[in-house]
C-alpha positions, 0 to 999 in steps of 0.5 A, spaced: 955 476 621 949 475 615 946 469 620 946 473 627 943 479 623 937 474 621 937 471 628 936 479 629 931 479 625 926 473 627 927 476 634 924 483 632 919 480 629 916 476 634 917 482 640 913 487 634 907 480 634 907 480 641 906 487 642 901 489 635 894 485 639 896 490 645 895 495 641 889 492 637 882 496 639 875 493 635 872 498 631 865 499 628 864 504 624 858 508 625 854 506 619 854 500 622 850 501 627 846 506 624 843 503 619 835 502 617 832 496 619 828 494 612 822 489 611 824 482 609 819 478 606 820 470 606 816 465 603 811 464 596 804 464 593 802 457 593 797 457 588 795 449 591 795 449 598 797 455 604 801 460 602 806 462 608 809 469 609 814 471 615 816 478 615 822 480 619 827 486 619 833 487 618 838 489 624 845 491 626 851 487 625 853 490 632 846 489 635 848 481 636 841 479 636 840 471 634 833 472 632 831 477 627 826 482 629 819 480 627 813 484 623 808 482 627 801 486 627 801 487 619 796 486 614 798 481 608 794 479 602 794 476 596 791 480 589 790 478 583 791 483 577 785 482 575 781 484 582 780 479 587 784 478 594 786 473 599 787 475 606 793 472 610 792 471 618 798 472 623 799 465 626 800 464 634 807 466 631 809 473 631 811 475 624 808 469 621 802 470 616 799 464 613 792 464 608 787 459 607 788 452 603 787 456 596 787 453 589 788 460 584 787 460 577 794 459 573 791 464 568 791 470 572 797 474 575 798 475 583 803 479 588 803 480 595 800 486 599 802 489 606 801 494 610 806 495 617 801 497 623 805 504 622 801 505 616 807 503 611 805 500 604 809 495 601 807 490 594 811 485 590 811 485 582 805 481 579 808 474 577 805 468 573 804 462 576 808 457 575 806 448 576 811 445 580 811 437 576 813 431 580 818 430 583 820 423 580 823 420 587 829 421 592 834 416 592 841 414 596 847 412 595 853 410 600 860 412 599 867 411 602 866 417 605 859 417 607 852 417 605 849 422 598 841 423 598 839 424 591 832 428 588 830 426 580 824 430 577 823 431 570 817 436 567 815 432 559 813 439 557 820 443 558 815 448 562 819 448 569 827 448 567 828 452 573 828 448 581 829 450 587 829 445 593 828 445 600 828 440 605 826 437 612 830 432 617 827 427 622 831 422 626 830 417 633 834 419 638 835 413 644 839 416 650 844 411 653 840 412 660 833 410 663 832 412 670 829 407 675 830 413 681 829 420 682 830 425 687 826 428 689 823 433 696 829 432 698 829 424 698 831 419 693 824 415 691 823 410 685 821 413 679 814 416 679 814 418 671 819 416 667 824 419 661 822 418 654 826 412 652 826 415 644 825 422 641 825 425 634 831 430 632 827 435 626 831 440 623 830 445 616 834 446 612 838 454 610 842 452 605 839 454 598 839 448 593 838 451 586 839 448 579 837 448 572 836 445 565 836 450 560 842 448 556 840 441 556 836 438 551 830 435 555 827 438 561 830 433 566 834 433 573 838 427 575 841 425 580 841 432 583 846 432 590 841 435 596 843 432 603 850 428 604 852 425 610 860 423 613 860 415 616 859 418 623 853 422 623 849 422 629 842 423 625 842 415 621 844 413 627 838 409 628 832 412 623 833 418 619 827 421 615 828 427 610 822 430 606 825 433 600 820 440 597 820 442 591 819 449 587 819 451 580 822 458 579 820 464 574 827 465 571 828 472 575 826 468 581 832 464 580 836 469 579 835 472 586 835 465 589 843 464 585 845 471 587 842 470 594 847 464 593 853 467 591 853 472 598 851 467 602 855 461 601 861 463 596 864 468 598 871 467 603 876 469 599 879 474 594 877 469 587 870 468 590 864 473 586 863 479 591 857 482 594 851 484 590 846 488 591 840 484 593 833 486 593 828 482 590 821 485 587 818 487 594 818 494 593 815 501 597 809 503 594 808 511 600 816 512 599 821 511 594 826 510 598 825 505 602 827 498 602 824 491 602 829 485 601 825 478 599 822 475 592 815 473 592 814 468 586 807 464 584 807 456 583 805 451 586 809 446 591 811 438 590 814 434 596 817 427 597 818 423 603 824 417 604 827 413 610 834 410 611 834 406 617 841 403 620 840 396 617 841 399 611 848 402 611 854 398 611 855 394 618 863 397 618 861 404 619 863 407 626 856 411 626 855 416 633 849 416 637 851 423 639 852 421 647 858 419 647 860 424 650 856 421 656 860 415 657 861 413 662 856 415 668 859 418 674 857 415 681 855 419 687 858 415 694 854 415 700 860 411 704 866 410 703 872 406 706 876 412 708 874 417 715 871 420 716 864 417 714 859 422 709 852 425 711 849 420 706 843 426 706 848 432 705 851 428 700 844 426 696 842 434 697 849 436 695 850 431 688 842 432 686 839 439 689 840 441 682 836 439 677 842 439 671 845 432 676 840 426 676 841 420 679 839 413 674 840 408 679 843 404 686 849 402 687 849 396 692 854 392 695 852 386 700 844 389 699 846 396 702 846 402 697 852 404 697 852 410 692 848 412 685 849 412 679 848 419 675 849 424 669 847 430 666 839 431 664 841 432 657 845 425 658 839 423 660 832 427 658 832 426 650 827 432 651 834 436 651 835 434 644 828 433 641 821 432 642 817 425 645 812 426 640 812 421 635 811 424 628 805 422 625 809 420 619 813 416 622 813 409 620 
């Protein structure tokens, strides 16, 4: 009795599981779509070199937008607390202000003024700038389990203590594919201009690497973790390059970029720390109650630059190009042994009429093109997955 009364049970709770998502309608309540859309600012005073700013807005969360909104057309500049200012021009990307090479005397104290075209006034609080040391160098290392990319710098003055990092990847792409025919006005000819046979990759980094030596005795970083890799990773395939910028912070600025942190990266379970009001120091100056989200800090800006290349990294590793999803090509037949016979023309207009489908070469038997072979252009044109420009920097 006891067991079919457990079986009754089970057979109940399956049925009420099936039945709950039937009953399940998405809800937004109606603050969320009724928020403001607050100014965010982005970015530093560089008090040796240019200083870019880019001013967006908030949006709602059931707006499903990607990209937040820009605030192009405003008016940004850089004042000094004892008068003077530096004017930031828009770049030919909306939203994105960027001021001449400067470099700003470390005995005054600076903030960021805009205005919006609709005539709202916004200030960040004057901050003191702050000298960014050396950063020392970039080191590697490999594990079983991947690939740790390091940043070591020290400041003998113990002026620095807080650090932000930011860093820049750039990697070959070679696809498995050069085409020695193409289709094109409705026929297939010998290729006129041919794919590139190697791209570069290039990425930002979003994750917010911070660290500190306020409980240290010396002002030193050692061995900070700023990039890692699992022993299949695409970008060391071939060549990677990363370009590691450093920051020292006030430690208010800090503060914002560890609060920012614990919002952004740490939270997913009830033991993680809980959202904070995060706001910054740019505040309002014609209305009290309105926000701007963003920390405008002042210092100057230090980078460093390393490869890797494949021969560096163990041989027993099973590295992925990225393409191996592209193996093997497909093949296109223009005849076949069975009846009845194809249109070889309808067949090409048919495969190739598109361009997402490409022909790379001619399949022969006894000297007669029988078919081709063909792929998707992302298979193909290394273009879909970066740029053919080579980098200046690249060595």
């Amino acid at each position: 009795m006891r067991l079919l009364s457990y079986s009754i049970r089970v057979v109940l709770l399956w049925c009420l599981a099936i039945a709950l998502p039937s009953c399940i309608d998405s809800y937004m309540p109606d603050v969320i779509s009724a928020t403001k859309h607050y100014l965010t600012v982005d970015g530093f005073i560089n008090s040796q070199g240019i200083t870019t700013i880019v001013l967006s807005r908030t949006y709602d969360i059931d707006a499903r937008a990607t990209i937040p909104p820009v605030e192009a057309g405003a008016t940004v500049t850089i004042e000094a607390e004892g008068g003077g200012s530096y004017s930031l021009r828009e770049s030919t990307t909306k939203g994105t202000y960027a001021s001449a090479s400067l470099s700003l005397p470390t005995t005054q104290r600076y903030r960021l003024r805009i205005r919006t075209t609709g005539g709202t006034e916004y200030a960040s609080d004057y901050v003191a700038i702050k000298t960014t040391p050396p950063i020392d160098n970039i080191t590697w290392r490999t594990t079983n389990d991947g690939l740790n990319i390091y940043v070591n710098t020290h400041d003998n003055t113990n002026a620095s203590q807080y650090y932000r990092w930011e860093y820049e990847e750039t990697w070959e792409i070679r696809p498995p594919y050069s085409p020695s025919v193409e289709y094109k006005n409705g026929r297939m000819q010998d290729i006129t201009v041919p794919f590139p046979t190697t791209c570069w990759g290039n990425v930002k980094s979003v994750d917010i690497k911070i660290s500190n030596t306020t409980r240290l005795s010396q002002d030193v970083v050692s061995d900070f973790l700023v990039r890692s890799f699992a022993t299949t990773a695409s970008q060391i395939y071939y060549k990677y390059s990363i370009l590691v910028r450093q920051h020292t912070l006030t430690k208010e600025e800090y503060g914002y970029w560890e609060l920012l942190k614990k919002n952004t990266e740490n939270i997913g379970s009830l033991f993680d720390p809980q959202p904070a009001q995060l706001t910054g120091n740019v505040h309002c100056l014609n209305d009290d109650t309105e926000l701007a989200l963003g920390y405008v800090g002042a210092h100057s800006l230090t980078e460093k630059r390393i490869f890797i290349s494949r021969g560096e990294l163990p041989s027993t590793w099973r590295l992925q190009n990225g393409y191996e999803g592209c193996l093997p090509p497909d093949t296109v037949f223009l005849y076949k042994p069975s009846p009845p016979p194809p249109n070889p023309t309808e067949v090409l207009r048919s495969a190739f009429g598109r361009s997402t489908f490409l022909p790379i070469q001619a399949i022969y038997e006894r000297d007669i093109i029988i078919g081709y072979l063909a792929k998707e252009q992302g298979c193909i044109d290394c273009r879909a997955r970066g740029t053919s420009v080579r980098p200046s920097f690249w060595q």
